[in-house]
N, C-alpha and C positions, 0 to 999 in steps of 0.2 A: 504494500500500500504506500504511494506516494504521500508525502508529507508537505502538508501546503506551506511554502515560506510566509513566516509572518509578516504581515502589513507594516512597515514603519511609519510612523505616524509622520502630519505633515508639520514643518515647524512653527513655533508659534508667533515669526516675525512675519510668514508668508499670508496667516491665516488673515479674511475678511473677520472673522470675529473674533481679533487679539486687537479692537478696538477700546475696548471695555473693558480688558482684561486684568484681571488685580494680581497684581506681581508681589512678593515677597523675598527679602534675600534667604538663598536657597543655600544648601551648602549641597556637596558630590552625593547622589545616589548612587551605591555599587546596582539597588536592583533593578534603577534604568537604564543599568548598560548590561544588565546579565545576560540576556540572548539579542541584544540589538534595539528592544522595542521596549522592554519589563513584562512581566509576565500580568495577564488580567487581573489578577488579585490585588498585584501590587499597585496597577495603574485605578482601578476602585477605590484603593484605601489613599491613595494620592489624591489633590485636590488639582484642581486646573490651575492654581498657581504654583505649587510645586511641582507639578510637569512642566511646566513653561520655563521655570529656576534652573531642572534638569536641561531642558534642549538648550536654552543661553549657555548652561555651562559648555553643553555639547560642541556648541559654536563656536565658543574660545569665548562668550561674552558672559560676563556673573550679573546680575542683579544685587547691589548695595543697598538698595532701600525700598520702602514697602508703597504702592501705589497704583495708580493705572495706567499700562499699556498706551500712546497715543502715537498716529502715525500721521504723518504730513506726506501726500504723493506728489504732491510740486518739487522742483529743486530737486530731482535726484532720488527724493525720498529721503524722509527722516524719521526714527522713532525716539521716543523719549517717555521718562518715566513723569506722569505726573501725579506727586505728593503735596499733601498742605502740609510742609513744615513752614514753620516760619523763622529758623535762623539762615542768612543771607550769604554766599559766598559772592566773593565778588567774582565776574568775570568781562574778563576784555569786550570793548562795546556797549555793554548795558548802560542804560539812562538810567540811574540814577538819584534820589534826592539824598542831599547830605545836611548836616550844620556844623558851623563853621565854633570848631572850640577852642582852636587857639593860631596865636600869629605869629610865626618863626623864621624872622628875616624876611624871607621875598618868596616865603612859603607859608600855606595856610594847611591848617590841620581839620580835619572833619568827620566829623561822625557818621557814619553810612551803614553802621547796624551789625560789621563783618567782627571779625575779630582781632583787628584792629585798625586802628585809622587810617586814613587814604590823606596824600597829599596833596595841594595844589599852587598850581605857580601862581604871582600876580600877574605874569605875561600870558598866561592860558585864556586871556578874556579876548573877546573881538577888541581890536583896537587897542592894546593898551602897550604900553610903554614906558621906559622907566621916569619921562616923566609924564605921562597920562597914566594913574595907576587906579585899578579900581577902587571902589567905595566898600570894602567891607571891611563889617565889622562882627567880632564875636557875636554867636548867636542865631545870623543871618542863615538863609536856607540858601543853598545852595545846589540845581540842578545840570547836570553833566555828565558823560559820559566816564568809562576807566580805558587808557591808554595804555597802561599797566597794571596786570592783575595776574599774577602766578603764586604759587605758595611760597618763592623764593624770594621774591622781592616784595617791597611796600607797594599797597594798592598808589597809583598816580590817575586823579584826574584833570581833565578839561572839559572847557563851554567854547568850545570851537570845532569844526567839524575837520574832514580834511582840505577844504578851500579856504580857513580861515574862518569864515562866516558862523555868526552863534546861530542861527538856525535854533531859536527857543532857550538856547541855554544861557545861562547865567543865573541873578537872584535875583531868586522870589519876591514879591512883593509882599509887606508887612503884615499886613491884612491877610484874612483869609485864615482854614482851620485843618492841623496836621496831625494826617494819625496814620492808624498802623495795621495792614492788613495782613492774612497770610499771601503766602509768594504762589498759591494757584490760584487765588482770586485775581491779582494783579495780572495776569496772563490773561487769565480768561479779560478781562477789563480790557486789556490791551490785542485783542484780537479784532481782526476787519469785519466790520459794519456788528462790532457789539450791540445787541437788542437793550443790550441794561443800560449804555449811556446815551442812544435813543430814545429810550420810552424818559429817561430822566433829565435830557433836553426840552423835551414837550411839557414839563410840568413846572421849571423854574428855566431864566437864563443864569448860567453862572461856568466858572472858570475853573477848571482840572487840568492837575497836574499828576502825573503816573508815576513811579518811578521804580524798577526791578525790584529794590531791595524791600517792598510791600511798603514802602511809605506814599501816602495819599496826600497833596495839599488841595482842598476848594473853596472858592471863593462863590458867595451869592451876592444879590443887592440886601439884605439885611440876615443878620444875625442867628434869625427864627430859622428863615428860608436856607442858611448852610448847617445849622445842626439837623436838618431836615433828613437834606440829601446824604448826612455823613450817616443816621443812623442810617437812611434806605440801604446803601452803601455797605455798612459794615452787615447787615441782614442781609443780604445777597446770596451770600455763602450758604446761609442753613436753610432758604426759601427755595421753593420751587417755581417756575416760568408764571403760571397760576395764581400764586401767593404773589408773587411780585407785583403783579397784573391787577391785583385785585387792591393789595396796599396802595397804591398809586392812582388808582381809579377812586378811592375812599379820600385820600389826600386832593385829588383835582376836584371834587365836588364841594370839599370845604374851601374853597379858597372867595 
């Protein structure tokens, strides 16, 4: 009697439904390498995220942290893991909000949430100069990208693009209210043609600012109207499209 070769399963980077998928760091199973595939028992008493931890391993790739699956097919293709932690690494490119805690020569110190402080020149602004030099002062908010950011070195940023040009960066205005989201809200925020800063245009005008590390600044025309949007905002997270929908339709009939 011929013996059917087992099926090996297909991996969980290829699959249409490794969409969704909740990933956890996995460590080596010897029983999903025992005959190729794991034997059915074993693959029942596994869950679809520890098979998914086995095939990454399989691939040469590990899973570090616990999350979902997400894939982008533009560009090549891209997956990534997305979790709500909310401590911040820094890395090259990211925008940014910082505050500015101390002044060190022709260098400014800033707080950006990472584990430890990021630097910046006074020359990193559009235009400036040793003698046009910018206006800050401790305290100030500070939006910009990191030019440098590796575990080796101090984080470095700028508020200039690569033409020079600040292109939005620089500081914040005085006004307005700063707080602290986790870093897969700020993702989802910052994605094309977000529905939540949408539907939260049509209910007040006011002014947002994003920035990687889950810091939020916004500004309304009164005080009422931005602690408004800061809870909607921070509620985002634990609300469903629905709930959102409906808090927001409750809020535009009181107005």
């Amino acid at each position: 009697m011929r013996r059917r070769a087992a099926r090996r399963p297909r991996p969980w980077w290829g699959s249409g439904a490794a969409r969704d998928l909740l990933l956890l760091p996995a460590q080596y199973d010897e029983d999903a390498e025992g005959d190729g595939c794991g034997s059915a028992r074993a693959e029942r008493r596994r869950g679809a995220a520890v098979r998914a931890g086995a095939a990454a391993l399989r691939a040469g790739l590990l899973v570090t942290k616990c999350g979902l699956l997400r894939h982008r097919p533009a560009g090549g293709g891209a997956f990534w893991v997305d979790s709500q932690q909310k401590r911040y690494v820094p890395v090259k490119g990211d925008h940014v909000i910082g505050i500015v805690t101390a002044k060190a020569g022709d260098v400014f110190r800033l707080d950006v949430g990472g584990s430890e402080p990021a630097s910046l020149s006074y020359l990193a602004f559009e235009g400036a100069t040793k003698r046009n030099r910018p206006n800050v002062q401790v305290g100030d908010l500070i939006y910009g990208q990191f030019l440098v950011a590796n575990k080796d070195m101090e984080p470095e940023m700028v508020c200039i693009d690569s033409s020079g040009k600040s292109s939005g960066m620089g500081i914040i205005g005085q006004d307005g209210f700063l707080f602290k989201v986790s870093l897969g809200l700020i993702r989802k925020l910052l994605a094309p043609k977000c529905e939540i800063i949408q539907e939260l245009s049509q209910l007040y005008p006011f002014e947002l600012v994003l920035g990687m590390n889950g810091r939020i600044w916004v500004k309304a025309k009164t005080v009422q109207q931005t602690l408004i949007i800061v809870n909607i905002l921070e509620a985002c997270e634990y609300m469903s499209a629905e709930q959102r929908k409906q808090a927001l339709a409750k809020l535009s009939g009181n107005r």
